[in-house]
C-alpha positions in Angstrom: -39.5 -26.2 -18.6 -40.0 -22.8 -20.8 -42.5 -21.8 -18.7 -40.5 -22.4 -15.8 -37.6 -20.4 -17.5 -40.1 -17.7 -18.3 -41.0 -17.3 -14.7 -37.5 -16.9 -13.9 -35.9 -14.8 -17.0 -35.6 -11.6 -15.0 -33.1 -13.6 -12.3 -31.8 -15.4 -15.1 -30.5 -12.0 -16.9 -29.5 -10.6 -13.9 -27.2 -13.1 -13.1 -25.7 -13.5 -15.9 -25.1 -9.4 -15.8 -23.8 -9.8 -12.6 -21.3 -12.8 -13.9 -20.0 -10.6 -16.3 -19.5 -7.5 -14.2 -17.8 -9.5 -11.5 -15.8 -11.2 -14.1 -13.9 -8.1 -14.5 -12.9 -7.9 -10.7 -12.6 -11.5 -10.4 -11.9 -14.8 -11.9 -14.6 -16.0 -9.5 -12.5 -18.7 -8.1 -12.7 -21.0 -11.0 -8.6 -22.2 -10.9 -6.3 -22.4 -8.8 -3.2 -20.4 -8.0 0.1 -22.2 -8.0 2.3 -22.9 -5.1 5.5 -23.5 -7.1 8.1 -20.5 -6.7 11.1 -22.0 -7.4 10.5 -21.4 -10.9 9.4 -18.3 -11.1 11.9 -15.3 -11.9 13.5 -13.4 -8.9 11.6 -9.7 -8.4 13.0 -7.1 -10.1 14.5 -4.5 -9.6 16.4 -6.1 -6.7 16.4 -4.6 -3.4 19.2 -3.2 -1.3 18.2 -3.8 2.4 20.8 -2.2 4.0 20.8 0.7 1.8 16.9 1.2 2.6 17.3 0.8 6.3 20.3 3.2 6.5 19.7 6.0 4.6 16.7 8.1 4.6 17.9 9.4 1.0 17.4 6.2 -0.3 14.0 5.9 0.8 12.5 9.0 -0.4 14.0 8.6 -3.5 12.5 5.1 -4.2 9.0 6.9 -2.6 9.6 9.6 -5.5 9.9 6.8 -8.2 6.5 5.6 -7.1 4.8 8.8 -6.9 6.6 9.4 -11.0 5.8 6.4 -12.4 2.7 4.7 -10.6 0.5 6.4 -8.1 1.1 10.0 -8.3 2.0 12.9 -5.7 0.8 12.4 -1.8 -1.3 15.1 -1.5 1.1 16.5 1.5 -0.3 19.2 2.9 -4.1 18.8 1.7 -6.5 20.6 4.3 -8.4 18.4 6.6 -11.1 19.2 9.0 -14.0 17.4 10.7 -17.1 18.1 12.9 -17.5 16.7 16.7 -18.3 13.5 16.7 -22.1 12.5 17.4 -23.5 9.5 19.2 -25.6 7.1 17.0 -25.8 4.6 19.1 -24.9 3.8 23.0 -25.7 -0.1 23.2 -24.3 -1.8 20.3 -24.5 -5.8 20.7 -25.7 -5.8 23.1 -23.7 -3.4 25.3 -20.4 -4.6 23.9 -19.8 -0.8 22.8 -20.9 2.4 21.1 -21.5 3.5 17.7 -20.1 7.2 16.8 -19.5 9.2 13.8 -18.5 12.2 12.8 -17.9 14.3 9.4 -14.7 14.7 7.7 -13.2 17.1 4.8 -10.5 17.1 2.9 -9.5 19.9 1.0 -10.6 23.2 0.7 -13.4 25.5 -1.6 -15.9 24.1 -3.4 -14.1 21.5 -4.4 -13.7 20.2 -1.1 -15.3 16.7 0.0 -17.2 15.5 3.0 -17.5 11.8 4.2 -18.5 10.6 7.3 -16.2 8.3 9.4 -18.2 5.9 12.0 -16.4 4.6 14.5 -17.8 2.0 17.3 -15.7 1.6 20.2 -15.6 -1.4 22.4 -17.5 -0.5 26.2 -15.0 -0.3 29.1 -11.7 1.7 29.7 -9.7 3.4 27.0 -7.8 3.9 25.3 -8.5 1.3 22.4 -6.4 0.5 19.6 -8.2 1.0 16.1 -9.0 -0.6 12.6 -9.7 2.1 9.7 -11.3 -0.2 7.2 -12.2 1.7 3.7 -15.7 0.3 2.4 -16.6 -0.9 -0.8 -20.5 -0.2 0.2 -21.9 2.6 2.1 -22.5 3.1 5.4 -26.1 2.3 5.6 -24.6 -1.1 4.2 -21.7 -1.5 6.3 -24.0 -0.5 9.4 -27.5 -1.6 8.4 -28.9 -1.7 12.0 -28.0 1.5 13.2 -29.2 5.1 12.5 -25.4 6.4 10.4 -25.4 9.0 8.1 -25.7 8.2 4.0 -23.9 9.5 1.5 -26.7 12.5 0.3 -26.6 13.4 4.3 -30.0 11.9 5.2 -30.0 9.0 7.7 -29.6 5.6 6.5 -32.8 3.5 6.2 -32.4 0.1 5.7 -29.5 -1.2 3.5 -28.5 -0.8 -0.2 -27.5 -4.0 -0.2 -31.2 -5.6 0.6 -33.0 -8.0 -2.1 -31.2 -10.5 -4.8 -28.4 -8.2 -5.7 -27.6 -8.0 -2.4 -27.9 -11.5 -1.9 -26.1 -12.2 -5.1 -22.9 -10.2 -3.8 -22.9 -11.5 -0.3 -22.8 -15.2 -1.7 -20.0 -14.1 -4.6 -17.6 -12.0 -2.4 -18.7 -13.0 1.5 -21.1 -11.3 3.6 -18.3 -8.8 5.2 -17.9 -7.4 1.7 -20.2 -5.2 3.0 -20.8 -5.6 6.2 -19.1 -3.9 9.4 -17.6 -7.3 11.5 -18.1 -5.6 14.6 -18.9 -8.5 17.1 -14.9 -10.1 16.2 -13.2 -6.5 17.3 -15.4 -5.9 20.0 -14.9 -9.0 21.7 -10.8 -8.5 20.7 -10.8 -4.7 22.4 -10.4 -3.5 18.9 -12.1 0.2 18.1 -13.6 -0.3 14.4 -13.7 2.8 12.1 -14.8 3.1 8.7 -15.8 5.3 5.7 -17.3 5.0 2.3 -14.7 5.6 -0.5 -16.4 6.9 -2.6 -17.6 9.4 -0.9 -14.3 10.5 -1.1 -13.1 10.6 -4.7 -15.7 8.6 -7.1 -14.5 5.0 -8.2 -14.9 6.6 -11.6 -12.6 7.2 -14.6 -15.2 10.4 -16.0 -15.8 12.1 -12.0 -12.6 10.8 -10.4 -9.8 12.5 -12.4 -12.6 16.2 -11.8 -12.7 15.5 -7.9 -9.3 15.0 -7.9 -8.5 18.7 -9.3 -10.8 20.2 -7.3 -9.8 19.2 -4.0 -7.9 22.3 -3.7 -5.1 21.5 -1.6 -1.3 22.5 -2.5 -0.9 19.2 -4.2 -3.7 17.1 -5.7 -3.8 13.4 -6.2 -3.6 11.8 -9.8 -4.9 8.7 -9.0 -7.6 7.7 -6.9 -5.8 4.9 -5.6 -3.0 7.5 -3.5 -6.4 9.9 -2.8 -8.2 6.7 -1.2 -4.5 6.1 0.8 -4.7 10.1 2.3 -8.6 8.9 3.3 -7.2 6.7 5.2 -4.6 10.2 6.8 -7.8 12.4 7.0 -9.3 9.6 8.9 -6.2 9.6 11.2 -6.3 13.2 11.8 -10.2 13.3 12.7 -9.3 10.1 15.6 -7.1 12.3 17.2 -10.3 14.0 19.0 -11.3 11.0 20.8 -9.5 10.0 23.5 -10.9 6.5 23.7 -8.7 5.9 21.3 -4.6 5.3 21.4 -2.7 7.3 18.9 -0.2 4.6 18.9 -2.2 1.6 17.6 -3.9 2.8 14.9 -3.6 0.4 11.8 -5.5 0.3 8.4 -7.4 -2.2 6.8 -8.6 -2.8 3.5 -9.7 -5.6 0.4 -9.0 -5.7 -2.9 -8.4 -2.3 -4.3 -8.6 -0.8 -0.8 -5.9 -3.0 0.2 -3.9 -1.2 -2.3 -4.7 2.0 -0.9 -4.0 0.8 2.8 -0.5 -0.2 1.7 0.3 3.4 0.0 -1.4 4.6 3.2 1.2 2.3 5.1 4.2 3.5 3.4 3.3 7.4 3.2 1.8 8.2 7.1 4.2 6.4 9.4 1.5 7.1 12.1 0.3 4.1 11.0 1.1 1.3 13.3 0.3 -1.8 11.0 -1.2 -2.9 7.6 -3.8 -5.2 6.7 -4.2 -6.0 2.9 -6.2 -8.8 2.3 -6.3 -10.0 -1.8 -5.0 -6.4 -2.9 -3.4 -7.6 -6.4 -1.6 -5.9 -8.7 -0.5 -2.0 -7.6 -1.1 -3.5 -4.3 0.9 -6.9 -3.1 1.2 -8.3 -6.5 4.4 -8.0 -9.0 4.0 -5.9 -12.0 5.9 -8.1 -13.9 3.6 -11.0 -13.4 1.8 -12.6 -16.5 -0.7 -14.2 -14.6 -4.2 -13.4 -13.0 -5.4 -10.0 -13.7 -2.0 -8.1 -14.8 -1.2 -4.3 -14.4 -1.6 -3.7 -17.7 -5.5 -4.8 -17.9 -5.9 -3.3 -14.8 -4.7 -0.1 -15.5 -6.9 0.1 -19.0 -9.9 -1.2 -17.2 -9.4 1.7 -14.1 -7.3 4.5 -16.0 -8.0 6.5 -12.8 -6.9 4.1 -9.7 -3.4 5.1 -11.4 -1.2 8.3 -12.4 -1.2 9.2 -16.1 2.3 8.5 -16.0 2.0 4.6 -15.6 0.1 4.1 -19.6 3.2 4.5 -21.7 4.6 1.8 -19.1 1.9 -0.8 -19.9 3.2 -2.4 -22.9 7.3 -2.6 -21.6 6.3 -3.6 -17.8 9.4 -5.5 -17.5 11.2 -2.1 -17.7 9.1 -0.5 -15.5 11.7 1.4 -13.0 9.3 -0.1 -9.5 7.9 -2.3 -9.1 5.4 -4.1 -5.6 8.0 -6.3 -3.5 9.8 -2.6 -3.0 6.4 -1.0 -1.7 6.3 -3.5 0.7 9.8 -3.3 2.1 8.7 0.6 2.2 6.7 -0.3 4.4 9.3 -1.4 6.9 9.4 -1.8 9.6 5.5 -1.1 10.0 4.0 -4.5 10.5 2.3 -5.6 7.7 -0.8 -9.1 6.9 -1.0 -10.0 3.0 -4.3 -12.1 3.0 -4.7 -14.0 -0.4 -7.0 -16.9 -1.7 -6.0 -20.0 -2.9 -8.6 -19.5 -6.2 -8.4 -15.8 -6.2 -6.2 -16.2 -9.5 -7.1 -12.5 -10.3 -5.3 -10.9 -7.4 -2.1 -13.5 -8.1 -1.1 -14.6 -4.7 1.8 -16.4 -6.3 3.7 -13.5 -7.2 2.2 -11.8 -4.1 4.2 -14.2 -2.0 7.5 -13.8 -4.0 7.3 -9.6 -3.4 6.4 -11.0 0.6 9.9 -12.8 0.4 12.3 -10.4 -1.3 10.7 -7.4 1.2 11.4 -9.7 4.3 15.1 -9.1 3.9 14.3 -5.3 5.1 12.2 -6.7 8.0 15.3 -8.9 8.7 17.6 -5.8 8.5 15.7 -4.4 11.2 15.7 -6.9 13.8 11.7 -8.1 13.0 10.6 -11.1 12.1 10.2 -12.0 8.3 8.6 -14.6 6.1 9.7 -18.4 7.3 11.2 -20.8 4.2 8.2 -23.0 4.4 6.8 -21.9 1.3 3.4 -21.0 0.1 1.9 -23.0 2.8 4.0 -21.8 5.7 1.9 -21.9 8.8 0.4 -18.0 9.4 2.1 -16.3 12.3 0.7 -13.2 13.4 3.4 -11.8 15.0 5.6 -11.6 11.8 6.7 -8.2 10.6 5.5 -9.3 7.1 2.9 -12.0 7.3 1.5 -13.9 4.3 -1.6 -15.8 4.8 -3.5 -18.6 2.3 -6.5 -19.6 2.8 -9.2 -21.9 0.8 -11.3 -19.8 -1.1 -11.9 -17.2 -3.8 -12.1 -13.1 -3.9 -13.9 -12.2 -0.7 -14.1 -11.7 3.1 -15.4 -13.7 5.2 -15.4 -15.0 9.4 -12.4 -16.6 9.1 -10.1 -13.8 7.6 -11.5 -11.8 10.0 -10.6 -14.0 12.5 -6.9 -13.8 11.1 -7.0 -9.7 11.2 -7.7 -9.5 14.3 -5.3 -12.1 15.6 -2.4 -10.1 13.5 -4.3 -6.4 15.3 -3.8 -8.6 18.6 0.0 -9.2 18.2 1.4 -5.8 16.8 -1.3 -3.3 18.2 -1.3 -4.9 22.0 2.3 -3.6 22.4 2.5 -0.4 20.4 6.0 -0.1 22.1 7.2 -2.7 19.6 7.0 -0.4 16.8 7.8 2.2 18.2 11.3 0.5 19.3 11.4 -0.5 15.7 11.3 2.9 14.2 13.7 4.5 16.5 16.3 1.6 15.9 16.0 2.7 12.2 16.4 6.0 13.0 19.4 5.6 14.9 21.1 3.9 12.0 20.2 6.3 9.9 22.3 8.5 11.9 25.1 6.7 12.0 25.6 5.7 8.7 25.6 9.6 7.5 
């Protein structure tokens, strides 16, 4: 037995360094989150629906609290540029499409930064609706196979994620944490396009808060949370140039703290046509007023960065804090948006996650789109909601079968990019009435 633990002592530490690591991302699915609501306080501050659907006042102002208090200016205005997009690959799965990928900037001077967005695009007649999925790995992780372009500019060779750690991580947090699910949206008629985070601004609270200030736009970020959301902009921007691609189903995708940054993307670039965040948590789906799981207040201590300065002297009188998430997401409104949660993803808190679903839905209501059903925690999913929660089994991670659920949610809102665009132009109009 000591010899055998000998043998094995490297693995042994490495696990357990890994265990604690994770352990600050994740309770690693070791309880269970409640289903009970009915106990639980009302969100707070409440929302006025109609006051949000009929005056555009109202909703800049409540954007401007956010920005104040939480995530920090949108970097309106920040220069962005990219290259001409470069084929790496013209028989992906077997024919089912073709792998592309060009470089982006954003900003301007030294300061500026480069990352390059790949993009594969199903094989047969345009134009395509789109994914933009933010990456927690890089792209010769995301796209081990194929040829892409690494973060130091050389080409990709092999993946970062090859050997135990790899292995380790895959088994923890599901094999798309890293990798690109392209056979689902290829098969669904679904362009995927994707970019490395930090290659954008540095998941760092030393380099982040320097990129940041040296982006050189009119405006720079705060937090890298709201910089990570304009990624998802810059990304827009640069898909304008292909034509293969329909600028009116374009959505954004993203887990954990990129699913934060998709719904800041959501609510600040109304180009976007709909919203997937799958187990985004606190300063993403979750209340900030919630005592359970992770918490804002240990989130922001742990990643100073992901947030504006101006959150910390908030941390320790949250219930006074002057936003808080079930108002982001009727922001969002009436851009469709998927909530994905796990039933033993405690950290995230998909309870309180499901009460800032139900007090948004009024908005969704107030515009004529379909909210949340009464049914509970356990409601039935239905992708064609305006705001749809989903539960499954299951702990921090992605795997098949939420991928499976994105794309039928994609399937319902980005089929008929009409829908929206009815949607917004309702709002509009009673906007104008009602000033």
């Amino acid at each position: 037995m000591i010899i055998w633990c000998l043998v094995r002592l490297p693995l042994l530490i490495l696990i357990l360094v890994l265990g604690l690591v994770m352990s600050s991302c994740t309770m690693l699915g070791l309880n269970y989150a409640s289903l009970e609501v009915d106990n639980k306080p009302a969100p707070s501050p409440a929302i006025e629906a109609q006051a949000l659907v009929n005056s555009s006042q109202e909703r800049a102002a409540l954007m401007e609290k956010f920005e104040n208090t939480l995530y920090g200016p949108w970097p309106k205005g920040m220069p962005v540029t990219w290259g001409e997009a470069q084929i790496v690959s013209d028989n992906i799965l077997n024919g089912k499409g073709v792998l592309k990928e060009m470089p982006v900037t954003v900003g301007e001077g030294a300061g500026a930064r480069t990352f390059f967005l790949v993009v594969a695009l199903p094989k047969g007649e345009g134009p395509f609706p789109v994914v933009i999925s933010e990456t927690f790995s890089s792209n010769c992780s995301v796209f081990p196979e194929y040829p892409v372009t690494s973060s130091d500019g050389s080409v990709c060779d092999g993946s970062d994620m090859d050997g135990i750690v790899g292995a380790l991580v895959g088994r923890m947090f599901g094999e798309y944490i890293a990798l690109a699910p392209l056979d689902q949206f290829m098969e669904a008629g679904i362009a995927y396009a994707s970019f490395y985070g930090p290659d954008l601004v540095p998941d760092s609270r030393e380099q982040g808060p320097v990129v940041m200030a040296r982006l050189g736009g009119p405006t720079e970020p705060t937090g890298t949370l709201m910089a990570w959301a304009y990624g998802f902009s810059a990304a827009i921007d640069a898909l304008t140039a292909e034509t293969a691609i329909d600028p009116d189903a374009v959505s954004v995708m993203g887990h954990s703290r990129y699913g934060k940054s998709a719904l800041i993307a959501g609510v600040w670039d109304r180009r976007i046509g709909a919203v997937v965040a799958h187990q985004s948590g606190f300063a993403g789906a979750s209340l900030s007023r919630s005592h359970t799981g992770e918490g804002l207040q240990r989130m922001a201590k742990t990643y100073p960065h992901w947030l504006a300065p101006e959150v910390q002297p908030w941390l320790d009188y949250l219930d006074e804090l002057p936003v808080d998430q079930h108002e982001l997401l009727a922001l969002l409104a009436p851009t469709p948006v998927l909530l994905g949660n796990g039933r033993r993803d405690v950290w995230s808190d998909p309870n309180s996650s499901f009460r800032a679903a139900m007090a948004a839905s009024a908005v969704y209501e107030a515009m004529d789109l379909p909210g949340l059903p009464e049914a509970g925690m356990q409601q039935d999913f239905r992708p064609s909601a305006g705001i749809a929660w989903w539960l499954r089994s299951g702990g921090h991670s992605i795997v098949s079968e939420d991928v499976d659920t994105f794309v039928a949610f994609l399937q319902a809102h980005l089929s008929d990019s009409s829908r929206r665009g009815s949607a917004v132009q309702n709002q509009e109009k009673r906007v104008d009435s009602a000033q």
